[in-house]
C-alpha positions, 0 to 999 in steps of 0.5 A: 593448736586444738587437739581433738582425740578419741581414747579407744575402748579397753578390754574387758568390759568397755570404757565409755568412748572420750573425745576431747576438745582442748587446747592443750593436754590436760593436767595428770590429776584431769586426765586420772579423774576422766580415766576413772569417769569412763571406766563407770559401768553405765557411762556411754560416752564422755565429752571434755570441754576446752575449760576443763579443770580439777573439781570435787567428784567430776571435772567442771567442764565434762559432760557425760552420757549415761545409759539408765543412771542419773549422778548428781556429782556429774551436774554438782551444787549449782544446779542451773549455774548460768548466764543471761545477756541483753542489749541497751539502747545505748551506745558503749561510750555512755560508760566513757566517763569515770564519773559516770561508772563509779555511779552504775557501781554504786548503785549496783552495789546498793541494788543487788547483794551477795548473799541475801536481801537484808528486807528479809524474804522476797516473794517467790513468782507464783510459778515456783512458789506453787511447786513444792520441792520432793522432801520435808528438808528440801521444803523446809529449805525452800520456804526458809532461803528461796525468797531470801536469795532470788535476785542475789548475785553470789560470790566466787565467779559470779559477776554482772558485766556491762560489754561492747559488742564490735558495734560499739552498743552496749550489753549487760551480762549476768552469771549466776545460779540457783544459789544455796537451793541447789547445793541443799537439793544436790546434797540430798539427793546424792545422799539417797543414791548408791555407790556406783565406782569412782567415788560417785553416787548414782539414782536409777533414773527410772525409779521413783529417786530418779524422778524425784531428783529430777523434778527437784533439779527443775525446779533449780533451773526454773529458780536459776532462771528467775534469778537472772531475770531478777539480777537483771532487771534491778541492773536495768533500773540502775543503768537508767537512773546512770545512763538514760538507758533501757534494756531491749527485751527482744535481745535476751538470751539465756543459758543454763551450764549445770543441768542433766536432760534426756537427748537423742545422740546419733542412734541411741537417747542417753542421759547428758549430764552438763557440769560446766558445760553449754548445751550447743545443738544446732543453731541453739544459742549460748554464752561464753564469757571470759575472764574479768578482763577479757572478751565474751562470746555469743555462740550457735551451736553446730549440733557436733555428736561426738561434743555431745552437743556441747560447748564449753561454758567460759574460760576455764581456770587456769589455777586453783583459788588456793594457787591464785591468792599465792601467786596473785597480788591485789596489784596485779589484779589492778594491772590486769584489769586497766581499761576495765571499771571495777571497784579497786578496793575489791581487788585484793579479794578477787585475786582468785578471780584475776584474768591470770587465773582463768584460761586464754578464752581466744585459745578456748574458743578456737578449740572447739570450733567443731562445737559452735561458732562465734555470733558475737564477740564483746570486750569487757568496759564495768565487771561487777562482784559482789563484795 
């Protein structure tokens, strides 16, 4: 049952308005960490995503609006995290064969690595190349690990999957971000900013730390996007090698789930920080992905101010990592995956990552049926992790 609520405001100086869209109440430590969120002097209005779970400073799954200041703790590390999907000219039944599949994970796992490329640096596209971060750290980063990680997967829940949609056509998603570069531009910047309450640090977004950050935080998006654009494009040649097939362009759909930006809502424009969160304003179009072993959504967003125009970013975990690899065998993870390619080698490694760790996505998106509605449902038939 979806169990929508608005927490009233204090006394004294009034806490930011809450509205949540969850599918069930959230654990204590969730609920204490958005208590001391709304009681942020500058916070206006927080909006809690049907994912939501525990994470350092702010809950993956919030977004927050403030009125003049910037947290980078409310974006986090991976600015610009996010997921791209595309069409192939295939149908899902190209994937039937065992063969065929261990090859496009082979030949995946030879196309795109976790970390870094082993060649050494990749030339960055003359767009980012040409846009010097704000900092003499944050450039020396720049020419040191951007060419070395675009086109890199990452690890944790990073993924390429290859999907059926209820059509039988085959898609490839993609999940991925600005790699280390936006962790190094998110530790910087919250260096550089002051005590605000609640353990979070603020930039006064008009200052110029606040533009600084906010043009570095571009500049991890635009990285972002490349990346995906890259991982995508290495999968592609791998799926015509295996398949014969090709990607349809005119298909692809992108979106970022880490990110801050300036929005008009109702009858005030206010900062709106996304951490683990889609932006959804009418009819935008977004990714919900599930876990390894469940189905993924394209959505449209509904526009709904009282989301802040937002919409959960994908399942959700259901238990830590530490509790995952305690209670997940590697056998489990075999069980829960069956009907899905994957390479089993890998499974003790991803117990973290086992559909049982992560939330029932049927119950996330019926949750926020307010925030967006469902274009395209699509079951998992190859996931794909880096090792």
């Amino acid at each position: 049952m979806t169990a929508n609520s608005t927490v009233a405001n204090g006394e004294g100086a009034a806490p930011a308005s809450l509205t949540r869209f969850v599918a069930e109440p959230p654990p204590r430590a969730v609920t204490d960490a958005l208590e001391r969120l709304r009681h942020l002097g500058d916070v206006a209005r927080i909006a809690v995503m049907p994912d939501v779970h525990l994470a350092e400073g702010v809950c993956v799954g919030t977004v927050v609006a403030t009125r003049t200041l910037l947290l980078p703790a409310a974006v986090g590390g991976d600015i610009g995290c996010g997921m791209a999907a595309v069409a192939c000219d295939v149908e899902a039944s190209a994937l039937d064969d065992a063969h065929t599949a261990a090859a496009v994970l082979v030949g995946l796992q030879r196309a795109i690595p976790a970390l870094r490329h082993p060649g050494g640096q990749h030339p960055l596209p003359p767009a980012l190349a040409g846009r010097p971060l704000s900092a003499p750290s944050l450039r020396s980063e720049q020419r040191r690990t951007a060419g070395l990680q675009l086109g890199t997967l990452g690890r944790g829940n990073h993924f390429l999957e290859l999907q059926a949609d209820e059509d039988d056509r085959l898609w490839l998603m993609v999940h991925s971000g600005s790699r280390g570069m936006g962790t190094a531009i998110r530790d910087h910047h919250d260096a550089l900013a002051s005590p605000v309450g609640a353990g979070l640090r603020g930039l006064v977004a008009a200052s110029p730390e606040g533009a600084a950050y906010l043009g570095d935080m571009q500049w991890a998006l635009d990285y972002a996007e490349a990346n995906r654009a890259a991982l995508a494009a290495r999968a592609a040649e791998v799926l015509g090698t295996c398949l014969k097939a090709h990607v349809l362009m005119d298909t692809w759909i992108s979106c970022h789930h880490n990110f801050v930006r300036r929005e008009p809502l109702g009858d005030e424009s206010l900062w709106v920080h996304r951490k683990g969160a889609v932006s959804a304003r009418a009819d935008e179009p977004g990714i919900v992905p599930g876990s390894m072993g469940a189905p993924s959504y394209h959505t449209c967003g509904r526009g709904e101010v009282a989301g802040l125009c937002s919409s959960a970013h994908g399942a959700g975990r259901a238990m830590s990592r530490g509790e995952a690899r305690r209670h997940i065998r590697a056998g489990d993870v075999v069980a829960q995956m069956r009907g899905v390619w994957f390479d089993h080698r890998a499974a003790d490694a991803l117990r973290d990552e086992a559909p049982a760790a992560y939330k029932d996505i049927g119950a996330v998106m019926r949750a926020q049926r307010a925030l967006t509605r469902v274009v395209r449902r699509l079951r998992p038939l190859l996931s794909f992790k880096a090792a």
